[in-house]
KOLZAMAR-146302 format. One record per residue (C-alpha): residue number from 0; residue in three letters; x, y, z. Coordinates in pm, 1 decimal. Layout:
residues N
<node i="NUM" aa="ala" xx="X" yy="Y" zz="Z"/>
...
end
This chain:
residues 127
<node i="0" aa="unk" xx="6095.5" yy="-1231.1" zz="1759.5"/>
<node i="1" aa="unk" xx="6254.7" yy="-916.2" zz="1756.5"/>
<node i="2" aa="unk" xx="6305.2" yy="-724.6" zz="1481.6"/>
<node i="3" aa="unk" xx="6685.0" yy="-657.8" zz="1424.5"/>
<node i="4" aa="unk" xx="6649.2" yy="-325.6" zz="1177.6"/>
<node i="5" aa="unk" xx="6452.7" yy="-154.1" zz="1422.5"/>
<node i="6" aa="unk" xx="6751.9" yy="-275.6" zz="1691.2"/>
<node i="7" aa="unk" xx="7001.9" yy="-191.0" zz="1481.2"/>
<node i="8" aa="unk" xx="6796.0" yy="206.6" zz="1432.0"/>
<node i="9" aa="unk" xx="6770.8" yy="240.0" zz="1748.9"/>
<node i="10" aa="unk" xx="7133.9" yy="165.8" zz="1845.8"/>
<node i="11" aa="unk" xx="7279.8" yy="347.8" zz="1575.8"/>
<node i="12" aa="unk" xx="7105.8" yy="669.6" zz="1676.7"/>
<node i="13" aa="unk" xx="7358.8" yy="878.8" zz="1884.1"/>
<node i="14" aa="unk" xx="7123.7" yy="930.4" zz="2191.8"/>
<node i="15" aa="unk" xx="7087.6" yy="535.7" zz="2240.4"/>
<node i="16" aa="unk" xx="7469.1" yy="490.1" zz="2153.0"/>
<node i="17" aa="unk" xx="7529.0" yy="674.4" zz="2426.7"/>
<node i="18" aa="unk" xx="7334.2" yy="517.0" zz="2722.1"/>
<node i="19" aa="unk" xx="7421.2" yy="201.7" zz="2849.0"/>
<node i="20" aa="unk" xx="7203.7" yy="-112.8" zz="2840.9"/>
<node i="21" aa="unk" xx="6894.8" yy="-149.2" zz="3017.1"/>
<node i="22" aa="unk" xx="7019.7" yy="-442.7" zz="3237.1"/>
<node i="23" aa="unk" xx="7322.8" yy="-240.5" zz="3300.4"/>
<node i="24" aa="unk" xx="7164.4" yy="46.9" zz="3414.4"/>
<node i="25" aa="unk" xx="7116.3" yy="102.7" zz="3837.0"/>
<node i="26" aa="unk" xx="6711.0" yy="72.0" zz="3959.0"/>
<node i="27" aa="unk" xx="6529.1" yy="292.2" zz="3793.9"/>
<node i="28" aa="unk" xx="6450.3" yy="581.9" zz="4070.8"/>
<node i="29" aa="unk" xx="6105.3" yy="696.5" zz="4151.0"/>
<node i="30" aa="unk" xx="6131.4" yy="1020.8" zz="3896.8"/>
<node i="31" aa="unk" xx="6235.8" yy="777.7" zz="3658.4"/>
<node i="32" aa="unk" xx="5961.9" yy="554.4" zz="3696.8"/>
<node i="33" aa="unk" xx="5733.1" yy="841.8" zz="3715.8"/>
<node i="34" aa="unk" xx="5820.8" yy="1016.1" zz="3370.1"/>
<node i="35" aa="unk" xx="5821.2" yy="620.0" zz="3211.7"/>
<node i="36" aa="unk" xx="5461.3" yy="617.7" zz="3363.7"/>
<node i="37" aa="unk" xx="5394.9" yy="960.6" zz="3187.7"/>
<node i="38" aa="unk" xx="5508.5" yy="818.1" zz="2876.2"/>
<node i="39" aa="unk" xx="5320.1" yy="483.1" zz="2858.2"/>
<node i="40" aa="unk" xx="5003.5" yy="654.0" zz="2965.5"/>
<node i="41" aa="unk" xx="5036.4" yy="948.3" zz="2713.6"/>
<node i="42" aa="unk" xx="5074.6" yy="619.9" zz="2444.3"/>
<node i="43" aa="unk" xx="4805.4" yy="416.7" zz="2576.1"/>
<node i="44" aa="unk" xx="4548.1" yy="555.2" zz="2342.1"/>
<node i="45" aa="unk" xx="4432.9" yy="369.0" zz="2070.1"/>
<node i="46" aa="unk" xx="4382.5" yy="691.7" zz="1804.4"/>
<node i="47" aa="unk" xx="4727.1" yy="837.2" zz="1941.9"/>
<node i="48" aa="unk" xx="4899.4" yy="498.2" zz="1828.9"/>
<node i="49" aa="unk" xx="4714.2" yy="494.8" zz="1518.5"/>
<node i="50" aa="unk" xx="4795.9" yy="828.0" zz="1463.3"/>
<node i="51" aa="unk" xx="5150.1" yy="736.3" zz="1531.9"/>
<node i="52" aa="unk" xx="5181.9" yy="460.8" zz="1289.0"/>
<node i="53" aa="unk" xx="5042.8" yy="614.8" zz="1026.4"/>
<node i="54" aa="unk" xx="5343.6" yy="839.4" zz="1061.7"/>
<node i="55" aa="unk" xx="5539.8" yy="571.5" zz="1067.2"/>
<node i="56" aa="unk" xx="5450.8" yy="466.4" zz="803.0"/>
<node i="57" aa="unk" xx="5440.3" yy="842.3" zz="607.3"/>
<node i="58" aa="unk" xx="5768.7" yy="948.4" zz="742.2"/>
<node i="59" aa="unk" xx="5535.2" yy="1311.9" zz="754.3"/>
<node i="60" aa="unk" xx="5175.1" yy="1431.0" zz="708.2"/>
<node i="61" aa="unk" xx="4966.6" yy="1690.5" zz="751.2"/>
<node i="62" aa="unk" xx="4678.6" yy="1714.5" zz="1028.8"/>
<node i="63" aa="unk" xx="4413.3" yy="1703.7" zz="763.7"/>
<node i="64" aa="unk" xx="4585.7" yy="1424.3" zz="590.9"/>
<node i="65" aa="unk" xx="4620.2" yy="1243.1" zz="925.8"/>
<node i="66" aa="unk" xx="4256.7" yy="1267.1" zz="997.8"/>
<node i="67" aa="unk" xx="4152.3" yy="1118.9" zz="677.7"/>
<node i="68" aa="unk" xx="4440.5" yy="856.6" zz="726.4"/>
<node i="69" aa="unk" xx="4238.7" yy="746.9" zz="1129.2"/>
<node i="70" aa="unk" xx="3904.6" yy="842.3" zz="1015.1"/>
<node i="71" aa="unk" xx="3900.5" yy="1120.0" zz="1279.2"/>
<node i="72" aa="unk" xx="3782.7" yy="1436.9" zz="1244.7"/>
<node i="73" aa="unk" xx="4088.5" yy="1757.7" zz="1204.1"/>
<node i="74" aa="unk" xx="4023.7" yy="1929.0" zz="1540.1"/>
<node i="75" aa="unk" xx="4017.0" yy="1548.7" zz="1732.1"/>
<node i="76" aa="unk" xx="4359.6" yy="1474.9" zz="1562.2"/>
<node i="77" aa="unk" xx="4502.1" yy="1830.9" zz="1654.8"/>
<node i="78" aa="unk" xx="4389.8" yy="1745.0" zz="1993.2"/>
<node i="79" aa="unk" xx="4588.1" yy="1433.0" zz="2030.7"/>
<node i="80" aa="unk" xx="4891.9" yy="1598.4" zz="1821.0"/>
<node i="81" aa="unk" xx="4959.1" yy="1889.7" zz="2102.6"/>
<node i="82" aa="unk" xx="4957.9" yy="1565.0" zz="2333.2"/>
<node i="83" aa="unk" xx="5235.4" yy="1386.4" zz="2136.9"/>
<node i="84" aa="unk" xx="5416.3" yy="1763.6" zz="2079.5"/>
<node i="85" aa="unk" xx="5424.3" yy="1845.6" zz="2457.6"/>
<node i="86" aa="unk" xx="5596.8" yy="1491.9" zz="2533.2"/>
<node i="87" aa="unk" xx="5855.9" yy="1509.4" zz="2277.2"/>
<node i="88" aa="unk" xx="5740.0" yy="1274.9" zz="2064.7"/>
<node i="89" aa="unk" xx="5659.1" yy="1414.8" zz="1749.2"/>
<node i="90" aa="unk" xx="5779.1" yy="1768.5" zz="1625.1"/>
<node i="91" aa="unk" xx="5642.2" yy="1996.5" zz="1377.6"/>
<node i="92" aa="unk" xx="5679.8" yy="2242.4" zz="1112.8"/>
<node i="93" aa="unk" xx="5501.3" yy="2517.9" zz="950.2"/>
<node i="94" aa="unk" xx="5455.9" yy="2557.4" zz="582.8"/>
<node i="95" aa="unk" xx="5195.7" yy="2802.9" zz="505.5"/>
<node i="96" aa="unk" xx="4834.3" yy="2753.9" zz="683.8"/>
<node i="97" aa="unk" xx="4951.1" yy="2417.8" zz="734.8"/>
<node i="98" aa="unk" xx="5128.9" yy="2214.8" zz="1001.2"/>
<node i="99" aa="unk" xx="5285.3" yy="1903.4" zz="911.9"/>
<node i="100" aa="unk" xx="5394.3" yy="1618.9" zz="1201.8"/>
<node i="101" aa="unk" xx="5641.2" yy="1343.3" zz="1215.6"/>
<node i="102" aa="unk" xx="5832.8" yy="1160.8" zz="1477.0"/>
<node i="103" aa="unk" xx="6074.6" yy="1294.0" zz="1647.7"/>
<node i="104" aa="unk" xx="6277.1" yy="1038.7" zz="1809.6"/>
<node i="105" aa="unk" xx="6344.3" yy="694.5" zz="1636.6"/>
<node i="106" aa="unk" xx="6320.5" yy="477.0" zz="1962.2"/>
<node i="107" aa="unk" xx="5972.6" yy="580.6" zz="1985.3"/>
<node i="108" aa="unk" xx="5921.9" yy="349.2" zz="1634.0"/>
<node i="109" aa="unk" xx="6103.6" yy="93.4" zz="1797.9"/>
<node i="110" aa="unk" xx="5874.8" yy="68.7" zz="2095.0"/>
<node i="111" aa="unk" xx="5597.6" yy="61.7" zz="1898.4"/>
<node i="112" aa="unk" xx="5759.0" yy="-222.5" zz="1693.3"/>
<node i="113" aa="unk" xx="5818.4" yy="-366.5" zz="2018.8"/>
<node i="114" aa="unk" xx="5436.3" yy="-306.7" zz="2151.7"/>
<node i="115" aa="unk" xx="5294.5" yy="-482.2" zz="1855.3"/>
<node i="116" aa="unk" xx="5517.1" yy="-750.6" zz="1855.8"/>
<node i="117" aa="unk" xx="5441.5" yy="-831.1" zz="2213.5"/>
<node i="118" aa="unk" xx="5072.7" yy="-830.9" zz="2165.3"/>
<node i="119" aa="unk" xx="5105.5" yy="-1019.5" zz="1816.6"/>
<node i="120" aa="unk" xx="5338.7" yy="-1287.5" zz="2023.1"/>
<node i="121" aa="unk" xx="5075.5" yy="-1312.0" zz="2299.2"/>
<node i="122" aa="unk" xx="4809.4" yy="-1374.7" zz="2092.4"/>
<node i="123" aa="unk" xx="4976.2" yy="-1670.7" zz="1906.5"/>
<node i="124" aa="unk" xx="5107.2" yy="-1795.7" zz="2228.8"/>
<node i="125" aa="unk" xx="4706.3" yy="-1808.8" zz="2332.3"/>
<node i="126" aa="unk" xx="4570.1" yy="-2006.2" zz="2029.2"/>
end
């Protein structure tokens, strides 16, 4: 079932307000389905989408707070940051020695939402 807050987010943000609806869009062209491949693979990492919920779910943390969060060592989380940082996805700021991450774009919540929902919806629809 989908989850009408996050729908509601994700349309009330101005860059999604903007762009019309999926089905309304023309065939997505071969760039297009190239930089939606980039995406997907650059999420389709189990510590990057853990890392991703937990800021979520934090609004904001810092890298050593996010590696205690995923049980992952600072310089592992860093790693998969600079990932996340070089496709948009989560932006940073400095405060001191440390740097502390968040999301950057609310539709990427909602596709998570989405992503879990599937899975969570495909595993009832197995039992």
């Amino acid at each position: 079932m989908v989850d009408m807050d996050i729908t509601t987010l994700i349309m009330e943000q101005p860059s999604c307000r903007t762009k019309p609806a999926l089905g309304e869009r023309p065939l997505l062209t071969l760039e297009q389905a190239a930089d939606l491949t980039g995406i997907f693979k650059v999420l389709a990492n189990e510590n990057r989408l853990r890392i991703l919920h937990a800021l979520v779910r934090a609004k904001e943390l810092r890298v050593s707070e996010l590696a205690d969060v995923v049980g992952m060592s600072p310089q592992a989380v860093s790693n998969q940051l600079q990932l996340l940082v070089l496709r948009g996805i989560l932006g940073g700021r400095r405060e001191g020695p440390n740097s502390h991450y968040r999301i950057s774009d609310p539709c990427v919540i909602a596709l998570l939402n989405y992503g879990l929902c599937l899975s969570e919806e495909a595993e009832e629809r197995a039992e």
